[in-house]
C-alpha positions, 0 to 999 in steps of 0.5 A: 139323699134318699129321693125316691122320685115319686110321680108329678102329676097335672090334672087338666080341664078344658073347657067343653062346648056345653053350659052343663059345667055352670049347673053341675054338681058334684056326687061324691060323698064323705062319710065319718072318721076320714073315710070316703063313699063312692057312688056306683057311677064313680066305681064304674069309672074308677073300675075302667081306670084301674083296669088300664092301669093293670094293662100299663096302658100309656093313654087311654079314654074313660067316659061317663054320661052323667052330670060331672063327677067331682073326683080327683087324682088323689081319689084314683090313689085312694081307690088303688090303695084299696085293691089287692086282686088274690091273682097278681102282685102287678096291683095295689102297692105295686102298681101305684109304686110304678107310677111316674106321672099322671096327665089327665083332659076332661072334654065335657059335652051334653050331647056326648057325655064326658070324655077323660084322657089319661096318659101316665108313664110308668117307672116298668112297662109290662114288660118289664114288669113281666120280667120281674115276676119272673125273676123274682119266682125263679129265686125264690123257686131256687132258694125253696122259701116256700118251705121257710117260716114267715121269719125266715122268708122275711129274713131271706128277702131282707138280706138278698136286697140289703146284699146285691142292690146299691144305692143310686146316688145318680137317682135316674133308676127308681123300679124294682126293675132297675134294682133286680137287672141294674143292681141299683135303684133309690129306696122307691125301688128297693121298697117296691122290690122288698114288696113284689118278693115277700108278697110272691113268697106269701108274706103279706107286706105293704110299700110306704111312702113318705118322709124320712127326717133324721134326729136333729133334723127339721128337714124331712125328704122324700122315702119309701119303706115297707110294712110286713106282717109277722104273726099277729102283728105288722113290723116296719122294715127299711131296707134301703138304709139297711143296705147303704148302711152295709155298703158302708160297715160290711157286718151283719148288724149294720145291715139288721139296723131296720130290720122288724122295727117297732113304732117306737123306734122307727115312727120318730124319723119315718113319717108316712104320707096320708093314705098310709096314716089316716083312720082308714089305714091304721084301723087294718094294722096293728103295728108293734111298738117294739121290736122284733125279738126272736127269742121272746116272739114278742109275746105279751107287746100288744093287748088287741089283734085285729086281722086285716083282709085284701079287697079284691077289685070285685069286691070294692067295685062292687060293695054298693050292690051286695048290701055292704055299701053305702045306700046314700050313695046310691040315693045320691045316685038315683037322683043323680041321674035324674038331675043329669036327664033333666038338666041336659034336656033343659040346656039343650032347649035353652041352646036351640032356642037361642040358636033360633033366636039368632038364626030369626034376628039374622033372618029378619036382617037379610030380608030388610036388606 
């Protein structure tokens, strides 16, 4: 029922015309409880992508000289899920949100280096997306949530998308776009919507994806949901099922069923997707394992406070050079690109010697003749 149409994506080699690709190794490095080390030529051809991708670019050419990197597109998610930029809300959560589908070509030569075309479409052009931040600051703007409490915000925003979206039961509108113009989205759109307003509004707020499977249902399908921070501590909110569910019933505590839930009542039916359930992810969040209760202000549910912090694009790209970073990875790296220079001037010496060869066998042949 609840499909939010998240991105298909290829990832496509074509041959290149060198031997290299026989020799390469791969330069990626995995450090401890699940959590992933880049080298800095992996950053730098990370940072490039992203900064298309803030852009909305449909295709666009990122290269790299040294031997061949071993990434994926699972490691650009991993990277984006990463970065909250303190200027925009077009980053992060919401930019992978808007993601449709990703084809990335490798062409690989040893004289030119490699070469990766990437085309994506987006569920928001930058238009589009422009739009919405317009929007969303003109209501917030008119409704003065600056001078409300971070309840208060969290609230106003639950109910505005509960009350004015429907749900898409065609599923052909997935944005935040489709759901503030059309008035109709799937929940991909009502989480991203949820996000762009509370984060415009100041709330720090995370988009989960994943799967939703109902009590005695083996059968999980796909949904979007959102994470907010109240105070000390991180609450789910699933404001697709709030709305369907006052569509529906029409009162108020049909629509506040998933409103500040805690795990335990909501992690049962919800099963988030790994970037937003692995060590790394949960080590930021302290999540609440009750529900928000206004008139207890949940004193006393949890033992631990642990505050979490955005990480800038600068930041992540560059940690390996302000001594917070890996220094195998830039060990790794160094004799990386030792690797690269002397296994590239090796195949080319093996390539023009066989070239030689063949041209002195097709020499020696003509002249027989």
């Amino acid at each position: 029922m609840k499909n939010n149409g998240i991105r298909f994506i290829r990832h496509v080699m074509v041959a290149g015309i060198t031997l290299l690709a026989v020799f390469a190794k791969g330069d990626m490095v995995n450090a401890d409880a699940g959590t992933k080390t880049y080298t800095d030529a992996q950053l730098e051809f990370f940072e490039s992508v992203y900064d298309h991708m803030t852009q909305r670019d449909e295709e666009f050419d990122v290269s790299y000289k040294n031997s061949d990197m071993d990434w994926s597109i699972e490691d650009i998610y991993y990277v984006l899920a990463q970065i909250d930029a303190k200027n925009t809300c077009d980053d992060y959560d919401y930019l992978r949100g808007n993601i449709n589908e990703i084809e990335c070509v490798s062409k690989h030569s040893v004289i030119s280096g490699t070469k990766v075309t990437f085309t994506f479409s987006w569920l928001e052009d930058r238009e589009q997306t422009d739009r919405v931040d317009a929007k969303v600051k003109e209501i917030l703007k008119i409704n003065k949530v600056d001078d409300m409490s971070d309840y208060k915000k969290i609230k106003f925003v639950h109910d505005y998308v509960v009350k004015n979206i429907r749900y898409d039961d065609s599923k052909t509108h997935f944005s935040a776009y489709d759901g503030l113009f059309n008035k109709t989205t799937v929940c991909q759109g009502y989480a991203l919507l949820t996000y762009r307003m509370l984060t415009q509004a100041g709330v720090r707020c995370r988009y989960i994806v994943g799967k939703y499977t109902p009590k005695g249902s083996s059968d999980g399908e796909n949904h979007a949901w959102n994470l907010v921070k109240l105070g000390n501590v991180w609450y789910y909110m699933d404001n697709t099922w709030d709305s369907c569910n006052y569509s529906e019933v029409g009162t108020e505590e049909s629509m506040n069923m998933y409103f500040l839930k805690g795990a335990r009542s909501f992690e049962g039916e919800h099963q988030a997707d790994e970037i937003e359930n692995g060590d790394d992810f949960n080590n930021l969040y302290v999540i609440s394992q009750v529900d928000y209760n206004p008139t207890l202000n949940n004193g006393g549910n949890i033992t631990e406070i642990k505050e979490d912090d955005a990480v800038t694009p600068h930041e992540f790209f560059r940690k390996s050079d302000d001594g917070t970073g890996s220094s195998s990875s830039k060990v790794i790296d160094f004799f990386d690109r030792i690797y690269y220079f002397v296994t590239k001037w090796a195949v080319e010496l093996i390539a023009a010697a066989v070239i030689i060869i063949i041209l002195g066998v097709v020499g020696n042949k003509l002249k027989k003749r």
